[in-house]
Structures are given as C-alpha cells and as structure tokens.
N, C-alpha and C positions, 0 to 999 in steps of 0.2 A: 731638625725638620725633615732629612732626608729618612730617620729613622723610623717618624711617624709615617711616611708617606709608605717607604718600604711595612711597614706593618699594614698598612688599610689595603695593600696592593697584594700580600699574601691570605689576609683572613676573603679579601674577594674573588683569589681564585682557589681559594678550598670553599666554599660555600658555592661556587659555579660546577665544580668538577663530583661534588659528594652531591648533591642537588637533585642532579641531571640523570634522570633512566636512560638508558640505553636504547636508541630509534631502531627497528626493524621493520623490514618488508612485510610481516607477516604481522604484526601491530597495525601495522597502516588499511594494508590489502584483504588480510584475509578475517583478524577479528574485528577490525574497524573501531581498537581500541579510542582514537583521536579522530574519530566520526563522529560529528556534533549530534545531538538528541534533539530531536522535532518531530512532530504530528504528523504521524504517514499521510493520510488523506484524510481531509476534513469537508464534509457540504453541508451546508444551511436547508432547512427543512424548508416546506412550502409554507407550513406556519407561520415564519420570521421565528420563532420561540424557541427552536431547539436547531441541534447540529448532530453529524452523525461523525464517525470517527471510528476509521480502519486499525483496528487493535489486534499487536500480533499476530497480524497479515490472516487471522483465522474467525475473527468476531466484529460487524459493524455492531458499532453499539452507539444509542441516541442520548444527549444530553441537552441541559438548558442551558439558555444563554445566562440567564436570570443570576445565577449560584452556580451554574457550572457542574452541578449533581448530576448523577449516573439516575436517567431514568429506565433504558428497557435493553436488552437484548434485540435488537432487529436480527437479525441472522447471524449464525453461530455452524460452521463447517461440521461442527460434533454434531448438529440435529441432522445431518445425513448417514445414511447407514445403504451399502453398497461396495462394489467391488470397484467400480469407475469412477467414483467420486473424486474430487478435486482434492489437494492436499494445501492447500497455501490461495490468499487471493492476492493480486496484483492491485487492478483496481476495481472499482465500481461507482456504478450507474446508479438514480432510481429512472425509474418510467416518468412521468408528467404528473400523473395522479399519485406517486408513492405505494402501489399496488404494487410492482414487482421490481427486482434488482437485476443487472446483470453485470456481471462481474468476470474476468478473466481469470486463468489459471494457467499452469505449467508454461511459461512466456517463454522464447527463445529468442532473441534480440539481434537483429537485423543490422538498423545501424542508427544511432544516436538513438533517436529518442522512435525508431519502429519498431515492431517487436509481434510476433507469429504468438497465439494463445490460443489455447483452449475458451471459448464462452463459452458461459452460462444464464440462465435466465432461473431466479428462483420468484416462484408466487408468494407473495408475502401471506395472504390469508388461506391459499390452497394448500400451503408447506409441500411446495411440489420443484423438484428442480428440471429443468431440462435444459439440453445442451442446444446451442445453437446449430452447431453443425455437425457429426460424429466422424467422416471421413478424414481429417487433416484439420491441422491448424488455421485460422484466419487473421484475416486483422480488420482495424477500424471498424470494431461491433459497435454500434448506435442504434436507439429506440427512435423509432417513426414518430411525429411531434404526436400522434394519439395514443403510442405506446401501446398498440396491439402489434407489432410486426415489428422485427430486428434488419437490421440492414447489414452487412459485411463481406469482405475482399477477402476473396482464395481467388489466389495464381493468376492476380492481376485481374478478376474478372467481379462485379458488383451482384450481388447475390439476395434478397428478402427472403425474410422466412417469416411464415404466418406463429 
C-alpha cells in the first residue's frame, strides 16, 4: 500500500513540476501573455440590428446582431493621410444621429480611470477629421445631445466647440 501511494505521489509531482512554465514579470506586465481576450469596445447601433466594434485599436467596424457577420468598415485610421494624424484610438463615441465619431488618441492617464487625450471628431459622410482642440490635451470629450458641438475640460476649465 505504502508503495502504491509513494508511486501516485511521485508521477504527481513530476507531471506538476514538467507541466508548469516559468511566471515572469514581463509575461504578466509587459506582453500580457495571461491577459484574458475580450472585445475592446462594443456599441449597439440606433438600428437595434447591428453593433460596432473597436478593432486593433485602429478600425471601428459594424456588425449584425442577426449572424454576427462583418458588415462595413465605419472608420479605418489608414483612410487618413497627414503628418498629425492620430496613431491608435482609445475610445469612441457616435453623435445622436450616427453622422460623426469622436474618438480619442495619444491618452496619458491621470489616475484610475482619467486620462488627458488628444479628440477627434471624424464626419462619417464628409470623410473629414478634425481635432477638437490642437493646443493640449483634454478630457471628458462629449457630443451635445444634437451632436453639433463637443464639450471638454482643459485645465479644469469646461470648454464647447462648434
């Protein structure tokens, strides 16, 4: 009996010890090898029908609920062409009516969940981008409920822009 036991007690710590990769800091922190896979950001269209979906931080792109199928490219960082353009989106917005986006860039993060960006406002039908603000970074960009005017904080002070 003692023999059996010592045998199921050595095949279970060589199958724990041969098993088992090696944990690093840099597994954890820096690839984020054991960093779960989930949907950056996801919003429901005005439709109810479709959803849109921040893809490689560089492409929203809209699908159905229906099937789940890739219907369009909504906006794509490569359809810009310029020397100041944004490199990465953080988040985004639409407007009320689904006419234009605005989305953030180059974030520097404050503390928990605030964080200093670059906006942007792109027209969906004009293919036209403009910057909210060009002097410094802001925060808490938001579309006015008509979604002609953005609203946003620099240096603690509340700011509209047509």
């Amino acid at each position: 009996m003692k023999q059996i036991i010592f045998f199921y007690l050595v095949i279970f710590f060589n199958l724990i010890s041969f098993s088992q990769n090696k944990l690093t800091l840099e597994d954890i922190w820096i690839t984020y090898k054991y960093f779960p896979h989930a949907i950056d950001d996801i919003q429901s269209s005005n439709d109810g029908k479709t959803y849109t979906i921040l893809t490689l931080r560089s492409k929203i792109e809209r699908y159905g609920y229906n099937k789940g199928k890739f219907i369009e490219t909504v906006f794509s960082l490569s359809d810009i062409k310029g020397k100041d353009t944004p490199q990465s989106i953080y988040r985004y917005d639409f407007s009320k009516d689904e006419t234009k986006i605005l989305f953030s860039s180059n974030v520097e993060h404050v503390y928990r969940h605030s964080y200093l960006a670059n906006f942007y406002v792109w027209n969906i039908k004009a293919k036209k981008l403009l910057p909210v603000y060009t002097k410094a970074k802001q925060q808490a960009a938001s579309f006015s409920p008509d979604g002609k005017k953005v609203a946003f904080v620099f240096d603690n002070n509340l700011y509209i822009n047509n």
